[in-house]
C-alpha positions in Angstrom: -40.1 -0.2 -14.3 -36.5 0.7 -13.7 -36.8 2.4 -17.7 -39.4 4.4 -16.5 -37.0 5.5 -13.5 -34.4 6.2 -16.5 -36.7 8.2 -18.3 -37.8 10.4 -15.5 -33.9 10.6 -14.8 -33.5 12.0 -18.0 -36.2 14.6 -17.7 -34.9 15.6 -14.4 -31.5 16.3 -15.9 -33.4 18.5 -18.9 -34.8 20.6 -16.2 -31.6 21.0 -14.4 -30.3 22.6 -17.8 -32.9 24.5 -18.1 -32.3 25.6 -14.4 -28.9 27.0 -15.4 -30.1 28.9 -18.4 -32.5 30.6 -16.1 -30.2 31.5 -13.2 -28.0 32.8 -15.9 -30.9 34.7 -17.1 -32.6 35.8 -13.7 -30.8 34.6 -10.3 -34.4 34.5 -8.5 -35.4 31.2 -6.1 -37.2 30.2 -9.0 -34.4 29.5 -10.9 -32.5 27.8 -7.9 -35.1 25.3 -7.3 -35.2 24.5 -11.1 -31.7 23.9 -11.1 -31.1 22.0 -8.2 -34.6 20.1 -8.2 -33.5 18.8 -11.8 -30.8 17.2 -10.7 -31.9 16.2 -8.0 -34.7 14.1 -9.3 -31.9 13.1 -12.1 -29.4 11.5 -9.9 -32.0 9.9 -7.5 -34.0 8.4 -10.5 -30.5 7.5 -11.7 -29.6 5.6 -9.0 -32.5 3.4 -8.7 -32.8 3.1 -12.7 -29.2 1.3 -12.4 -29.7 -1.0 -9.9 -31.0 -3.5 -12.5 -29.6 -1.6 -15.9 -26.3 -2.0 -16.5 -24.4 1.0 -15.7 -22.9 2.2 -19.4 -25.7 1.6 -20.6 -28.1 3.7 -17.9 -25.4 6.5 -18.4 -25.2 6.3 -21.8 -29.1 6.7 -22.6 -29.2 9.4 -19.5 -26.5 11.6 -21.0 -28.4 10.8 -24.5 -31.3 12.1 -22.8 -30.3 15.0 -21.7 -28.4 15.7 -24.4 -31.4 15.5 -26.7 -33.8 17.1 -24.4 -31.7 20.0 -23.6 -31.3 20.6 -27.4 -34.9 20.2 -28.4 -35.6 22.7 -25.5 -33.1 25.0 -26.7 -34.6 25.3 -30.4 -38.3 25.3 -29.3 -38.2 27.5 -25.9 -35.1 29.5 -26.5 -35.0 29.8 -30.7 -31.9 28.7 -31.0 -30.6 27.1 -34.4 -32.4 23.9 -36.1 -30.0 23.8 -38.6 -30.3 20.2 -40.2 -27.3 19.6 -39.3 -28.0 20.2 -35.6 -31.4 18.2 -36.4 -29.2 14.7 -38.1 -26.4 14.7 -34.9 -29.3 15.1 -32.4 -30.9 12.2 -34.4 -27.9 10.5 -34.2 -27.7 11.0 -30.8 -31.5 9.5 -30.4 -31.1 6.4 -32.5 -27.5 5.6 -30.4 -29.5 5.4 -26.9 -32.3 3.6 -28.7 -30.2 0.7 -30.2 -28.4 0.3 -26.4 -32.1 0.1 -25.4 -32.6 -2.9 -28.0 -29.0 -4.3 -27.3 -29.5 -4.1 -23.5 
């Protein structure tokens, strides 16, 4: 269960990046309650995810997460560059948190 906390951690910390992009686009409520909301959900699913996974490991696959997320977000919402370079790092980035997953 506490890997499905993780996961939702990481999700929470995608929308907080999100968050920023908007207030830097539009400084509305909206984009407030993305940003903070995110991370809010992020930390507090965080929190509870590491009381029984061990702590690099939980921050490892969060910042992964996040990471991976934010990227994916960025090329498919915001058309930024899927370079395949961008595309193998990202991967990289992926298969890292999945083999602390397997390790773990």
């Amino acid at each position: 269960m506490d890997w499905f906390f993780l996961i939702i951690a990481g999700l929470g910390e995608v929308l907080g990046v999100m968050g920023i992009n908007k207030v830097n686009q539009n400084k509305s409520w909206k984009s407030f309650l993305l940003l903070f909301g995110g991370f809010i959900i992020s930390f507090v699913f965080l929190s509870v995810a590491m009381k029984t996974i061990q702590m690099s490991t939980a921050y490892a696959v969060w910042t992964g997460m996040g990471t991976v997320g934010s990227a994916v977000i960025g090329i498919i919402v915001y058309k930024e560059s899927a370079d395949w370079r961008r595309i193998l790092f990202i991967s990289m980035i992926l298969s890292a948190a999945v083999g602390l997953k397997l390790i773990g």
